[in-house]
N, C-alpha and C positions, 0 to 999 in steps of 0.2 A: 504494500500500500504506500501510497504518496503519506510524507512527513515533514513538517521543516524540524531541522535537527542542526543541534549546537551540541558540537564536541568541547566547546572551551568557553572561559566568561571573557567578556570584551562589548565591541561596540558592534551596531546592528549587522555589519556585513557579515560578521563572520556566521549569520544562520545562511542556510541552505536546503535548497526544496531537496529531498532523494527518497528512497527507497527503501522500507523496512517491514518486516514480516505483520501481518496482520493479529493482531493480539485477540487469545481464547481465551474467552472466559471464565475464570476459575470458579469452584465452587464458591458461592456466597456474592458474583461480582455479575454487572451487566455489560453487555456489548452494546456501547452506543456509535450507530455511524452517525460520525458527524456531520451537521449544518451548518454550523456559524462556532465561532470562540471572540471572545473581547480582550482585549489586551487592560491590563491595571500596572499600578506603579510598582507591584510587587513584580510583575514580568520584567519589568524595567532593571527591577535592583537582580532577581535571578537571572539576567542576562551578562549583567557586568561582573556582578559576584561581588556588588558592594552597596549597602556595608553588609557586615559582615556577616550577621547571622544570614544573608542570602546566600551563604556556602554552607548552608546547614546540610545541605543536600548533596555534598559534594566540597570536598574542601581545594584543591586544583581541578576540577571539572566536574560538571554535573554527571551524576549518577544518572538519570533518569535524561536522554538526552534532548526529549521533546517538549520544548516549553507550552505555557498556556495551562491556565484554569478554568476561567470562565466558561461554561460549553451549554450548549443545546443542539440537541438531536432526538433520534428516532431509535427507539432497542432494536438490536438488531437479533440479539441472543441473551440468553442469563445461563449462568453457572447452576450445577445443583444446589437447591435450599433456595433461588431467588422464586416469593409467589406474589410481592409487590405490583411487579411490572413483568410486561411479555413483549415479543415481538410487536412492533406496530406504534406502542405506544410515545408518544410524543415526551420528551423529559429538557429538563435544564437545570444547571445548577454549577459547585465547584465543583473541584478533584481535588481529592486529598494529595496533602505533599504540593499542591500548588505545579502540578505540572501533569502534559500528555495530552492538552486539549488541541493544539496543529497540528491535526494527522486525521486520513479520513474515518479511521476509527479508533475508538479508545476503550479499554475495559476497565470499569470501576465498581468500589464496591458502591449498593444503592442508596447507602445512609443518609448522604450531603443532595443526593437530587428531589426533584419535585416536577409535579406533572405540568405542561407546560402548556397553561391558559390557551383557548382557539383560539381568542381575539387576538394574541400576540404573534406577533412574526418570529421564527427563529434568528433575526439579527437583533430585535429587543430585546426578546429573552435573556440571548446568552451579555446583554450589556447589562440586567440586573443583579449576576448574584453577588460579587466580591463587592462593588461600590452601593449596591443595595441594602449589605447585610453592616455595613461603616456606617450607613449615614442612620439608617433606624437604631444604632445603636450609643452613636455618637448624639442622636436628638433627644436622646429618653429622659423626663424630665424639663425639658425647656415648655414655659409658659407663654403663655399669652402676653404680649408687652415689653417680654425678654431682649437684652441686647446682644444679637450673637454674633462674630466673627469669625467666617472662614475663611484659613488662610490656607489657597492653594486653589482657589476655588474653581479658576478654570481649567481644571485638567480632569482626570477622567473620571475621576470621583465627585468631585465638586457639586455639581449639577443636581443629584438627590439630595445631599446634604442639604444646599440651600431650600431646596423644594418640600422637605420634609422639614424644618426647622420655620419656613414662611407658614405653611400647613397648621401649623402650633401654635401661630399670632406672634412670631416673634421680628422684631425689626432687625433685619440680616444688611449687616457689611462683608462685602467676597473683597478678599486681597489675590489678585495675583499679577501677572505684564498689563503694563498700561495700555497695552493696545487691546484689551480682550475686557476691557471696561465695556463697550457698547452689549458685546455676549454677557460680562457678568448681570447685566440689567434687566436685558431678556428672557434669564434664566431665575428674574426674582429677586435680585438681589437689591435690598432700597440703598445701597451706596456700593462703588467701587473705587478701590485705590491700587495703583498701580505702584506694585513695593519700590522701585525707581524714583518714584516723586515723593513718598513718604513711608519711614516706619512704622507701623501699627500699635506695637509695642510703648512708643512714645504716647498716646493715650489715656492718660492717668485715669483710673479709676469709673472707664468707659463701661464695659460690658461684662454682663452676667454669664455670660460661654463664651471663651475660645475656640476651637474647633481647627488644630494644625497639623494638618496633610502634610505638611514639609517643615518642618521645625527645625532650627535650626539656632534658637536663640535661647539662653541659661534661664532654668528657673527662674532665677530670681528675677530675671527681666521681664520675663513674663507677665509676671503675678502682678506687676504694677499697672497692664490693663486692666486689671478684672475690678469690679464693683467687691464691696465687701460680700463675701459668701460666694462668691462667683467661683467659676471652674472654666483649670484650661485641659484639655484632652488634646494631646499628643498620641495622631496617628499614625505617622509617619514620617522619616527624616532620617538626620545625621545621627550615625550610630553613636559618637561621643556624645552627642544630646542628648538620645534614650537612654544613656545610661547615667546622665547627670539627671534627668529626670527621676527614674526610676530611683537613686540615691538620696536626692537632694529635695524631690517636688515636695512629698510631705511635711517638708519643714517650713517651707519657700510660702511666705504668705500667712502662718497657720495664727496669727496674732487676730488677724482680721477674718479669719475662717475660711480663706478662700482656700481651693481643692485645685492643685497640678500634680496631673499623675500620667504616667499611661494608659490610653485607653485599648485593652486587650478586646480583637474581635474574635471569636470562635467561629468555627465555622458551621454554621447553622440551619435545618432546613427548615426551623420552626421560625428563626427570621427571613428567612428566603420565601416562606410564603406568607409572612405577615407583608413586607414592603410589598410582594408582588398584586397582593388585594387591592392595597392601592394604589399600583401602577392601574389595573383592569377597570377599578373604579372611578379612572381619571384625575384621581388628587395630585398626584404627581406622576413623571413621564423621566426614562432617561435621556439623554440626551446625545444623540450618535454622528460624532464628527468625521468620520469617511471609515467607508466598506472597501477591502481590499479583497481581492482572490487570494487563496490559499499560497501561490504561482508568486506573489509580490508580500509576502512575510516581510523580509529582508526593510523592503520600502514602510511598511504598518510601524516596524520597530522605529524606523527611523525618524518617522512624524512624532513620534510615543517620546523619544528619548529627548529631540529637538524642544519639546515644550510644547509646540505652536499646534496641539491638538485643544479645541474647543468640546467637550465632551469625549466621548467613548471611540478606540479606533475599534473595531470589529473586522474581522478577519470571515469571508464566507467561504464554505467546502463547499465544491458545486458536486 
């Protein structure tokens, strides 16, 4: 079967479309052929193998050498013990281990998936479950009136975050390139700042949530946007941040009660079908910045790693 395949971590070219045995599905697992995959920031960092913990999988190369999480497809097969799902049925959702979803088939076990709504297209699908499963989990909690700030907002996550955080009545500022201010406004957002013309962080005492996709700045800096009681969730960034965070957050602020921590997402199907009710419901929509063929991996990554993706890249198996 067609695969893109990364033997080593680096920058987008080094994947390549070719050729690898079709995977049988073992007892307990399903065979989905694949329709569509979405690429996330986590593709990103298991592409280059930084930071660090994205060599958890592979400390000089990936183990597993097909990138991609994100997926929807169609069962093709299931192993003994699977009575969930059968041939035919439509599904989407992650893959454990965060890899194996660019390839025309992939075998997994059924836990992380869920059945995949008619109304939705398999390039929507597979763009809700990793940035799906962040933003319902990163919004839990915010009110009505709320001041939230996300930072990172227009990249591939971003987009449900704000839309599920606006959902809740909260007045949302997106940080991210100045030029993607007209998109952060479109996608909901009642302010944007383009981190080039200003710091966010210099906002004394602004906002009730943080909300940072790409963090990159010390607790303690932090904590000096936030309102008394407020919280900042770090979901992504510089590995020396997550681990100043992770050390440092719970102290960082704790006078005034505010809450900087890491925010852990699991990988969940019981959040994968709470956002996905209300994608189906119309509350919120992901947001899907260009569909590539399978054939132009190589090119998806490269839009992904550049920044200058406005939403989700999505990758279709024809």
């Amino acid at each position: 079967m067609r695969a893109v395949i990364q033997d080593r971590y680096g920058s987008p070219d080094i994947v390549v479309l070719g050729e690898i045995p079709e995977p049988v599905p073992a007892a307990g697992e399903v065979l989905i052929k694949v329709r569509a995959a979405s690429l996330n920031g986590s593709d990103r960092e298991n592409l280059a193998g930084s930071p660090f913990y994205a060599r958890l999988g592979g400390l000089r190369r990936p183990r597993r050498p097909v990138p991609g999480s994100d997926v929807a497809g169609v069962v093709e097969a299931v192993g003994d013990g699977v009575a969930e799902y059968g041939p035919g049925d439509e599904v989407f959702g992650e893959l454990l281990g965060y890899r194996g979803a660019l390839a025309e088939y992939v075998a997994t076990p059924p836990k992380l998936l869920a059945r995949k709504p008619p109304s939705l297209s398999f390039v929507d699908a597979a763009a809700i479950p990793q940035a799906g499963c962040i933003a319902y989990r990163a919004t839990q909690g915010v009110q009505e009136g709320d001041a939230v700030l996300v930072n990172g907002a227009g990249g591939a996550g971003g987009a449900l975050v704000v839309a599920l955080a606006k959902r809740l009545g909260a007045e949302v500022t997106a940080v991210d390139r100045a030029d993607k201010a007209d998109y952060l406004r479109q996608i909901g957002a009642d302010e944007a700042i383009g981190y080039e013309d200003e710091d966010w962080a210099d906002r004394r005492g602004s906002y009730d949530r943080v909300i940072d996709l790409v963090g990159h700045r010390s607790p303690y800096r932090v904590q000096r946007a936030l309102k008394p009681g407020g919280a900042y969730l770090m979901v992504g960034g510089h590995a020396r941040i997550l681990l100043a965070v992770l050390i440092a957050g719970p102290t960082a602020g704790w006078r005034a009660k505010k809450r900087v921590r890491v925010l852990a997402v699991p990988q969940s199907r019981a959040d994968l079908e709470a956002v996905t009710a209300l994608v189906v419901a119309g509350a919120v929509a992901p947001v899907i910045d260009r569909v590539f063929p399978l054939a132009e991996a190589p090119a998806a990554f490269a839009r992904l790693a550049s920044g200058d993706n406005r939403g989700k890249v999505v990758i279709e198996v024809p």
